[in-house]
C-alpha positions in Angstrom: -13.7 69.9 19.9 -10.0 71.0 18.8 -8.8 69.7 22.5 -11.0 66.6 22.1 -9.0 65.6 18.9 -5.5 66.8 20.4 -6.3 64.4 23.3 -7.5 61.2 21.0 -4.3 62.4 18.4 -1.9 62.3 21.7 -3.3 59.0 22.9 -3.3 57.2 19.4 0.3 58.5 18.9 1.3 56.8 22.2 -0.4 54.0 21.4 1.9 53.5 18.5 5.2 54.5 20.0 4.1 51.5 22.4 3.2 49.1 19.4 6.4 50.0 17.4 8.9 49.4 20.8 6.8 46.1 21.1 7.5 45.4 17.6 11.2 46.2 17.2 11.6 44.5 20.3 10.1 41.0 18.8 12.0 41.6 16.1 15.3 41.5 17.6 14.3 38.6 19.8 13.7 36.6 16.7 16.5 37.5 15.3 18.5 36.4 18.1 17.0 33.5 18.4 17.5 32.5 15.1 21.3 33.3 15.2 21.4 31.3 17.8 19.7 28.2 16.3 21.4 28.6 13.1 24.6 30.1 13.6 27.2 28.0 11.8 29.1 25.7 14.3 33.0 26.9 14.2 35.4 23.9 13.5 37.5 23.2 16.2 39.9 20.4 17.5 38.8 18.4 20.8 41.7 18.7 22.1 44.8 20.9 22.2 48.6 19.0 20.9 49.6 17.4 23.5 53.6 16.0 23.8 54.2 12.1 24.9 57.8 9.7 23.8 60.4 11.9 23.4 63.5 11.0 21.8 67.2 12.3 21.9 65.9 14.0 18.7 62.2 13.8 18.1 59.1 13.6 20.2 55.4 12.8 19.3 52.7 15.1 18.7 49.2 14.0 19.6 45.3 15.2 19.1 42.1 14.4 19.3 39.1 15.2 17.0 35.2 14.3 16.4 35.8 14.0 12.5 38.1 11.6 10.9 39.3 14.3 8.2 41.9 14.4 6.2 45.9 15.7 6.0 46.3 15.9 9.8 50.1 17.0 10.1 52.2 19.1 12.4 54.2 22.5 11.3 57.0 22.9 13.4 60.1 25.3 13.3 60.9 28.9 14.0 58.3 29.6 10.8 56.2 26.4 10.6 58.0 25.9 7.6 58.1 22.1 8.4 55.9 19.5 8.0 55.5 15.9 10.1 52.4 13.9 8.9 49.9 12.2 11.5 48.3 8.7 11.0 44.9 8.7 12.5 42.9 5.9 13.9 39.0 5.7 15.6 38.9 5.0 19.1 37.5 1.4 19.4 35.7 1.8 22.6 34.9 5.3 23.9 31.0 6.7 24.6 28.6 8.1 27.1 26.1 6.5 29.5 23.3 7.1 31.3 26.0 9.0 34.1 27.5 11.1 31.5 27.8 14.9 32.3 27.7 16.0 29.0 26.4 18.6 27.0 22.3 18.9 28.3 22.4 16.0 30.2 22.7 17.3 34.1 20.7 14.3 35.6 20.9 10.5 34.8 19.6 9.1 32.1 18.6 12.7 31.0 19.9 12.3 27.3 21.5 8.7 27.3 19.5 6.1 28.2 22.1 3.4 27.7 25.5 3.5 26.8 26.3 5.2 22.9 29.4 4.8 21.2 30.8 8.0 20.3 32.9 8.9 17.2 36.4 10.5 18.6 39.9 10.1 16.3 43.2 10.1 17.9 46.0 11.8 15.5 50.0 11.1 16.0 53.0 12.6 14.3 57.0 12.0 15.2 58.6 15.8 14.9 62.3 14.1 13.8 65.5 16.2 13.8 65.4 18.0 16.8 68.2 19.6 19.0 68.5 18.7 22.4 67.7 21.1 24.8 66.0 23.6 22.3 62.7 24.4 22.0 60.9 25.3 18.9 57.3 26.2 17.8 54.8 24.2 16.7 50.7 23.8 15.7 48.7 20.9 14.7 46.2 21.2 11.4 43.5 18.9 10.6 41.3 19.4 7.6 37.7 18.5 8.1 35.2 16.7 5.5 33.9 19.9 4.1 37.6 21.4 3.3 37.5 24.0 6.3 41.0 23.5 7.8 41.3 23.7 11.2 44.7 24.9 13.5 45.9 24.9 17.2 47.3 28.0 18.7 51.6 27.8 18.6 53.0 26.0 21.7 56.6 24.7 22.2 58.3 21.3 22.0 61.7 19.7 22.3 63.4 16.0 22.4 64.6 14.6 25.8 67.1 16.4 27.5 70.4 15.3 28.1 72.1 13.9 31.4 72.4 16.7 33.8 70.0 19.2 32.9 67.7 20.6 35.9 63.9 19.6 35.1 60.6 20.7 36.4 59.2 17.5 36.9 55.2 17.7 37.8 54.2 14.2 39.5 50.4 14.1 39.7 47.6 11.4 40.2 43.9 11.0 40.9 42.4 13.5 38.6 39.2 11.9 38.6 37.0 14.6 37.9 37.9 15.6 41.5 36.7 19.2 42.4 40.0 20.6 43.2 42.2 19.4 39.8 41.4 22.6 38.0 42.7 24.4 40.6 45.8 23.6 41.6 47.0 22.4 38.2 46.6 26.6 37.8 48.5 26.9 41.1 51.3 25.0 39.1 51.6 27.1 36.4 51.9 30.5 38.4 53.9 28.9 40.7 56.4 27.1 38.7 56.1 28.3 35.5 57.3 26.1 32.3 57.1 22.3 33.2 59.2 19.9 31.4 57.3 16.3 31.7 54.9 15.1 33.5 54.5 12.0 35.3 50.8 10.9 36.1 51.0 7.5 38.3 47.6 6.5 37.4 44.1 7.3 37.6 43.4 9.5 35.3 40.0 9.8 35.1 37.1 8.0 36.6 35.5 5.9 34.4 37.8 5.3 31.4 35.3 4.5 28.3 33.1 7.8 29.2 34.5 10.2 26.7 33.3 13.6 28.2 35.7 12.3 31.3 38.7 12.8 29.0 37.1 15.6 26.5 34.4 17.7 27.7 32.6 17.1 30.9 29.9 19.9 31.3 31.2 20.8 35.2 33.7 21.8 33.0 37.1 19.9 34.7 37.9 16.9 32.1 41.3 15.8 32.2 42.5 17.3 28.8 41.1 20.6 29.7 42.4 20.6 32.6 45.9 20.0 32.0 45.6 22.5 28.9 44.5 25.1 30.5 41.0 25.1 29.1 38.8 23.7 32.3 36.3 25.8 33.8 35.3 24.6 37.3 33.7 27.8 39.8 35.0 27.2 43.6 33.3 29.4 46.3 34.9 29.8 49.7 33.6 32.6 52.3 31.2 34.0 49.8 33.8 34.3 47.1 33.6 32.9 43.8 36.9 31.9 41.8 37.0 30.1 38.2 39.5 27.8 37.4 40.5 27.0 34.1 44.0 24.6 35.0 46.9 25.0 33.4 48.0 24.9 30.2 50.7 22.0 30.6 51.3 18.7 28.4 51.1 21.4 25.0 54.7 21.6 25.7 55.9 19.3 28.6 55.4 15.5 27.7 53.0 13.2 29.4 54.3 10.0 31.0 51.1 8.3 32.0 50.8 5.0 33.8 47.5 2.8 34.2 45.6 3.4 37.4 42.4 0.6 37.8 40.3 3.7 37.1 42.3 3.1 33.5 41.3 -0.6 33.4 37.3 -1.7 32.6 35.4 -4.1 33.8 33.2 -6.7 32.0 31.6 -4.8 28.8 27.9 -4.0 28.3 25.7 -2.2 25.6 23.0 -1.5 28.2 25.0 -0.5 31.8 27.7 1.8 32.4 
């Protein structure tokens, strides 16, 4: 009889190890799952400073962001202890489509059935009183609706240069969204190191009023990212897998664009792409 009751004690015992694991293990997957649902959202910029119209002493600090916020400004000098204030404006005509790669949508019409505007401000600052051929740090700061301020990392500017000075001149084209961009704009930077402008002759992107093109297309090679070294675009050749993630470029070298057709829209419509 004593055995009998070992037997049913050792069984029920194991039994409730079993339920307990089961248990805990439920546990934890619900806790995940509701981090993961809930977790606050981390404020964050669109787009890294980028550097365009230099100046014999100044040059022009730009970002991008998806709330209109408040006290956007740049702090420049060897301790940020100066300030250049942005003015801000919406973009007038920027959205996704039905043939947006964006976010979940992986197949056509998967989240957007027709074309939806989509709210993206474009902040501008002049830094003034620089020195020619000197670089100095700088960071961007925007300050969102709900007070949480929001920084870049530091990166370098300077004014133009003047006559005579040997320049790393990066001319490009034809970024499209094109599988390679990631790539070899990562090539560059290894390669050649610092850049001081760069001179895109048009074509920057594929569709020009699709925002993810610029911003945050999910096959992760947008132009932005891409030329600030935060792309993400796998490439496989003879079984082996490489990620690109660009190079991080027009935070410090300014951007000389020109318009490309790709740059120029068609005839406008609320229902096609």
């Amino acid at each position: 009889m004593s055995r009998f009751r070992y037997t049913l004690l050792h069984l029920s015992n194991g039994r409730l190890l079993g339920l307990a694991i089961l248990i805990l293990a439920g546990l934890v997957y619900g806790l995940l799952l509701l981090y993961v649902l809930f977790r606050p959202v981390m404020p964050h910029l669109l787009t890294d400073p980028f550097l365009q119209l230099p100046t014999a002493n100044a040059v022009r600090v730009v970002w991008f962001t998806e709330f209109i916020g408040s006290q956007h400004h740049v702090e420049y000098g060897s301790t940020l202890e100066q300030r250049a204030i942005a003015t801000t404006r919406q973009l007038s005509r920027i959205r996704e489509d039905q043939q947006s790669q964006v976010g979940a949508q992986v197949e056509e019409g998967q989240v957007y059935q027709k074309p939806t505007t989509r709210n993206i401000w474009r902040h501008e600052a002049e830094v003034k009183g620089l020195t020619a051929n000197t670089r100095i740090p700088y960071r961007v700061v925007s300050v969102r609706e709900d007070g949480q301020t929001v920084s870049s990392d530091r990166f370098t500017l300077a004014p133009s240069p003047t006559a005579a000075t040997p320049l790393k001149i990066l001319l490009t084209s034809d970024h499209q969204l094109k599988p390679m961009t990631p790539a070899n704009l990562q090539k560059v930077v290894e390669t050649i190191g610092q850049i001081d402008a760069v001179f895109f002759a048009g074509d920057l992107v594929d569709t020009a009023d699709r925002a993810s093109e610029w911003f945050d297309n999910n096959q992760g090679r947008a132009f932005f990212p891409s030329l600030q070294g935060r792309a993400s675009f796998e490439l496989e050749k003879q079984g082996s897998k490489t990620r690109y993630t660009g190079g991080a470029i027009i935070q410090s070298a300014p951007l000389f664009p020109a318009i490309g057709n790709h740059e120029v829209m068609g005839r406008f419509s609320s229902e096609e792409p």
